[in-house]
C-alpha positions in Angstrom: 0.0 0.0 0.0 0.8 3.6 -1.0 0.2 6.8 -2.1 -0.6 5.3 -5.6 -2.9 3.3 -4.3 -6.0 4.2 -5.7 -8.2 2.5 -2.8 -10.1 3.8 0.1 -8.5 3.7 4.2 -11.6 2.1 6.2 -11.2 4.4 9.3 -12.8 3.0 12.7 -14.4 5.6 15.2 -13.8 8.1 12.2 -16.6 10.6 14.4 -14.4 10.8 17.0 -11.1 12.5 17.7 -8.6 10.4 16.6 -10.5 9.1 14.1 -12.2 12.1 12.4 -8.3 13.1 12.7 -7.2 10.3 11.0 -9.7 11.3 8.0 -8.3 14.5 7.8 -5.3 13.7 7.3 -6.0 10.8 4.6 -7.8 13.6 2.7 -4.9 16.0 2.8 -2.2 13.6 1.7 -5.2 12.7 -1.2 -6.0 9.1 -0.2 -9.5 8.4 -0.6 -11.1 7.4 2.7 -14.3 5.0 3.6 -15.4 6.4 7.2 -17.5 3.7 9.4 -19.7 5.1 12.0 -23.2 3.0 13.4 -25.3 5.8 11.7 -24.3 7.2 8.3 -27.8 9.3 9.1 -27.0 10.9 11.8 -25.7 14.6 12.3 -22.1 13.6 13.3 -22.2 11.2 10.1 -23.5 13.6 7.6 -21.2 16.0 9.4 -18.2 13.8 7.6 -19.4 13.9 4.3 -17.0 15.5 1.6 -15.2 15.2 -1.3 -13.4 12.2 -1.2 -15.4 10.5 2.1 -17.5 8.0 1.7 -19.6 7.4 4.8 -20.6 3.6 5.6 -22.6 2.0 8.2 -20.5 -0.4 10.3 -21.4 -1.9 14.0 -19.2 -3.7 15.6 -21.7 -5.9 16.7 -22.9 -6.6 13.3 -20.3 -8.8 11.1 -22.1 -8.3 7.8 -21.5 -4.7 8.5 -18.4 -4.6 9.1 -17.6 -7.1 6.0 -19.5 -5.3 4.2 -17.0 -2.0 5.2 -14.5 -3.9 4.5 -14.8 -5.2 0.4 -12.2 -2.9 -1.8 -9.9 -1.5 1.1 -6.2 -1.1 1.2 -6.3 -0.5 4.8 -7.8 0.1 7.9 -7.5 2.4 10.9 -8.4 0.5 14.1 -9.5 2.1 17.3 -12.0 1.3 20.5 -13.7 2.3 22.7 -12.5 1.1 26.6 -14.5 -1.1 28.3 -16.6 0.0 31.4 -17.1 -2.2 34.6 -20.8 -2.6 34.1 -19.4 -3.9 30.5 -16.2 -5.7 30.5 -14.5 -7.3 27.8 -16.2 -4.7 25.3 -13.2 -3.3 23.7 -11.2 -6.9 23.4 -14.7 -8.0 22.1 -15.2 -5.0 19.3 -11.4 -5.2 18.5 -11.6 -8.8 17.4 -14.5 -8.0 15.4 -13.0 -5.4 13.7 -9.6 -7.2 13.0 -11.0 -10.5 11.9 -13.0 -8.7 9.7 -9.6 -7.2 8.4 -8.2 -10.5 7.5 -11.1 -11.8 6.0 -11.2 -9.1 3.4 -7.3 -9.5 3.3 -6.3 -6.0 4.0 -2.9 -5.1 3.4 -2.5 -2.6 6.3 -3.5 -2.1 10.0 -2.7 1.0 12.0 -4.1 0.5 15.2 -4.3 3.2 18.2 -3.7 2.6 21.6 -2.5 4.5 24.7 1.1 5.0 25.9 2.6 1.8 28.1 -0.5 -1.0 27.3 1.2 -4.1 27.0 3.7 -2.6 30.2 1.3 -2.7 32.9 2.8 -5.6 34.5 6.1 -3.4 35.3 4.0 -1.1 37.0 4.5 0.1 41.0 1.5 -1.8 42.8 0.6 -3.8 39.6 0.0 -7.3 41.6 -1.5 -6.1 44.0 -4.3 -4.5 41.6 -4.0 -1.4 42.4 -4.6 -0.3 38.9 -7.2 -0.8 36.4 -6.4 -4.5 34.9 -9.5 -4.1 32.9 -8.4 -0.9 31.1 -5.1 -2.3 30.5 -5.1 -5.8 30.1 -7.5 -5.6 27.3 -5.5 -2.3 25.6 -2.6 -4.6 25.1 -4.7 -8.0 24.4 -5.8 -6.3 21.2 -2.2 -5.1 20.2 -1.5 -9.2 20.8 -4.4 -9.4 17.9 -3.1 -6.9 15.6 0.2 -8.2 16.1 -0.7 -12.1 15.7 -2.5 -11.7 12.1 -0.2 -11.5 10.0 -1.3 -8.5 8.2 1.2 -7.6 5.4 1.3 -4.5 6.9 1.0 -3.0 11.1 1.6 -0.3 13.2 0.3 0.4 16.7 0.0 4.1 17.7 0.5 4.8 21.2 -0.6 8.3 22.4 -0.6 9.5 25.6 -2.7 12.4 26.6 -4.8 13.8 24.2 -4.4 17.8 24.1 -8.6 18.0 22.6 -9.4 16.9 26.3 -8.5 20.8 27.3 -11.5 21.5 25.4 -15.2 20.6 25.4 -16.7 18.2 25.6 -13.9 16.0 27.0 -12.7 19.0 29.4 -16.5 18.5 31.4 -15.5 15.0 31.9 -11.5 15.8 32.4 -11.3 18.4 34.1 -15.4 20.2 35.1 -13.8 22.6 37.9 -12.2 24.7 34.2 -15.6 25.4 33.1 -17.0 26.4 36.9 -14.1 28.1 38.5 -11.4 28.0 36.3 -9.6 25.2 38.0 -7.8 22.4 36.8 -8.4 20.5 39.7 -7.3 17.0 40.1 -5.3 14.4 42.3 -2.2 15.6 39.9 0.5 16.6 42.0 1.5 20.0 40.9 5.2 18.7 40.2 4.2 15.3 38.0 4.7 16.0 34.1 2.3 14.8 31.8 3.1 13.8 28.1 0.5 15.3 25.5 -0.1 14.6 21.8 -2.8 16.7 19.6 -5.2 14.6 18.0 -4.0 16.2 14.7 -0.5 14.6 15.2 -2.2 11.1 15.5 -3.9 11.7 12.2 -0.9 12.8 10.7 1.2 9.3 12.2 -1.7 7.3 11.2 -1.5 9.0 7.5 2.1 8.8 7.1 2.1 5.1 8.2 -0.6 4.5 5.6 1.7 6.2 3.2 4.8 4.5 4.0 3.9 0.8 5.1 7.3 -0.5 5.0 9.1 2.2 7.1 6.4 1.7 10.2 5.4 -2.2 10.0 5.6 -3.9 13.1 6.7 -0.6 15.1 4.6 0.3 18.3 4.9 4.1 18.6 4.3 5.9 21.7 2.9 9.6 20.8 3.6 12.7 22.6 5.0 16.1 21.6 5.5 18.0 24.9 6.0 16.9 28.8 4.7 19.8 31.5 2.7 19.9 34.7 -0.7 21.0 35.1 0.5 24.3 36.1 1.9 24.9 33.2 -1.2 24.2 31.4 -2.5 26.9 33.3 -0.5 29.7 32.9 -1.2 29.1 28.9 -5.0 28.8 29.5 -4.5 32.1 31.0 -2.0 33.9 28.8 -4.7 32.8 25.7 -7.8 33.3 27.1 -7.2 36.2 29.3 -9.1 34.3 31.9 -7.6 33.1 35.2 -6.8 29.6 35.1 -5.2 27.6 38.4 -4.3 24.2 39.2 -5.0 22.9 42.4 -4.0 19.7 43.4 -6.5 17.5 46.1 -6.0 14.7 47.5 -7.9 11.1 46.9 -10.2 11.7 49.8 -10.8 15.0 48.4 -11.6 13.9 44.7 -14.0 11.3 46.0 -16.3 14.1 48.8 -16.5 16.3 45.4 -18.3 13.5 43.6 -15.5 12.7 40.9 -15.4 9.1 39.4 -13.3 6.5 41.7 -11.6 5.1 38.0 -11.1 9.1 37.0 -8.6 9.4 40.4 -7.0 6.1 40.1 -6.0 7.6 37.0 -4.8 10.6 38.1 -2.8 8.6 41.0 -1.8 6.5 38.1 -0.1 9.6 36.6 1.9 10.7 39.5 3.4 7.0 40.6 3.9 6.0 36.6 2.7 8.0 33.6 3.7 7.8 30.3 7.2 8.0 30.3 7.3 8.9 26.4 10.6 9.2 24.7 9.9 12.8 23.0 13.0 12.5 21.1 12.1 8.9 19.2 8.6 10.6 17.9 11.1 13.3 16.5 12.7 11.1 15.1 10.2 9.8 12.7 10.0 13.1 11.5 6.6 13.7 11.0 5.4 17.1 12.1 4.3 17.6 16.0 2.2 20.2 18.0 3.3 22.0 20.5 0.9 22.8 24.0 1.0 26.5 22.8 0.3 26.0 19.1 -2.8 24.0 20.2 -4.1 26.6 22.5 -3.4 29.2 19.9 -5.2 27.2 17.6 -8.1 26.4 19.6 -8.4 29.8 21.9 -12.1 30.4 21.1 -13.1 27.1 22.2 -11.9 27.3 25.6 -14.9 27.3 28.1 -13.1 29.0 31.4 -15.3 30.0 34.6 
């Protein structure tokens, strides 16, 4: 598969972030892309017709949809959604759809997203002792193990770490709701841990340059991120932009929990300060495809910033 390759990239979740990132890119480097969403009809699928889109109808839950998705393509851009506790074994269950449906229809190339350190959870501080979420994790890297154990021609596995688009809405009300009310990043972040953020746009543009250059990225797992800072960092650009006052304020657990946030959301945010990401910022470099900086982002997206 290449840029002369005259036939559409089937791209997963393509109403979503990554993946309406993902179709973006495809369209600017002038590969023709099928996007699969469960309703062609709705607003958010109508939203992605344009010249050179075709929008299909493709359930993960229904294998003649997703066969159907399938006939014609060169490749396909894979991503899911993570499983819940009230429904585990949801994103192992909708990847293996997805990538048997793949090698049935003998496509050529997978690129696959992830997150940052699945498959590395079992080096983690606290890891037997289930202190994180084995749910989350262990079924990130068992679909890796399904990409990887195909055989497609072609893979790649992206693996971002914090998405930058989760600064704005909607994913900031889930994130980070104290922005919107008070202007607070408030968390169980210490104020000294350093995060590792990719934009959404940069994924696209991996997932578009593995597309174009199969043979450079197969069997690479990439971690993504273009910049490491703290939270209070974040701030004092959310401020500088916006012109409102923006603070981060650190609480503990027992905090987090007595304001009503998510038990999972802090275990994450704990997760972040004992092991985080730990991307090597100079091996994305080094693939030398264009990255994003924290202040080009919120250059680029001032006007969408909701700040109380």
């Amino acid at each position: 598969m290449s840029n002369s390759d005259t036939r559409p990239v089937l791209v997963a979740g393509a109403t979503g972030k990554q993946g309406g990132a993902v179709v973006r890119a495809l369209l600017q480097a002038g590969r023709p892309v099928r996007a699969m969403t469960r309703d062609p009809a709705s607003s958010a699928g109508q939203t992605l017709a344009a010249p050179g889109v075709e929008v299909v109808k493709g359930d993960f839950n229904d294998i003649a949809s997703l066969d159907a998705a399938m006939a014609g393509v060169a490749g396909v851009f894979s991503m899911q959604m993570p499983s819940q506790p009230s429904a585990p074994e949801t994103e192992v269950t909708t990847g293996k759809a997805l990538i048997d449906a793949a090698d049935r229809a003998g496509v050529d190339t997978v690129v696959h997203t992830s997150v940052a350190r699945a498959g590395d959870q079992k080096s983690f501080v606290g890891w037997d002792e289930g202190r994180w979420d084995p749910v989350y994790w262990n079924e990130k890297a068992a679909v890796i193990e399904m990409v990887k154990a195909k055989g497609f021609r072609h893979w790649t596995v992206l693996k971002p770490a914090l998405i930058m688009e989760n600064l704005i809405p909607p994913m900031v009300n889930f994130m980070f709701p104290a922005v919107g009310d008070r202007g607070l990043l408030e968390s169980a972040i210490n104020t000294d841990t350093r995060l590792d953020w990719i934009a959404a746009t940069d994924i696209g543009a991996f997932a578009a340059a593995a597309f174009a250059d199969p043979e450079r990225f197969h069997g690479q797992e990439i971690d993504l991120a273009a910049e490491c800072t703290t939270l209070s960092d974040i701030a004092y650009k959310l401020t500088k932009a916006t012109g409102r006052p923006v603070s981060a304020v650190a609480l503990s657990r027992d905090e987090m929990l007595e304001k009503g946030y998510d038990p999972r959301h802090v275990q994450s945010h704990e997760w972040d300060n004992v092991e985080g990401y730990k991307v090597d910022l100079a091996a994305v470099r080094r693939w030398g495809v264009p990255l994003t900086t924290l202040d080009e982002f919120v250059k680029q997206n001032r006007n969408k910033f909701v700040i109380g």
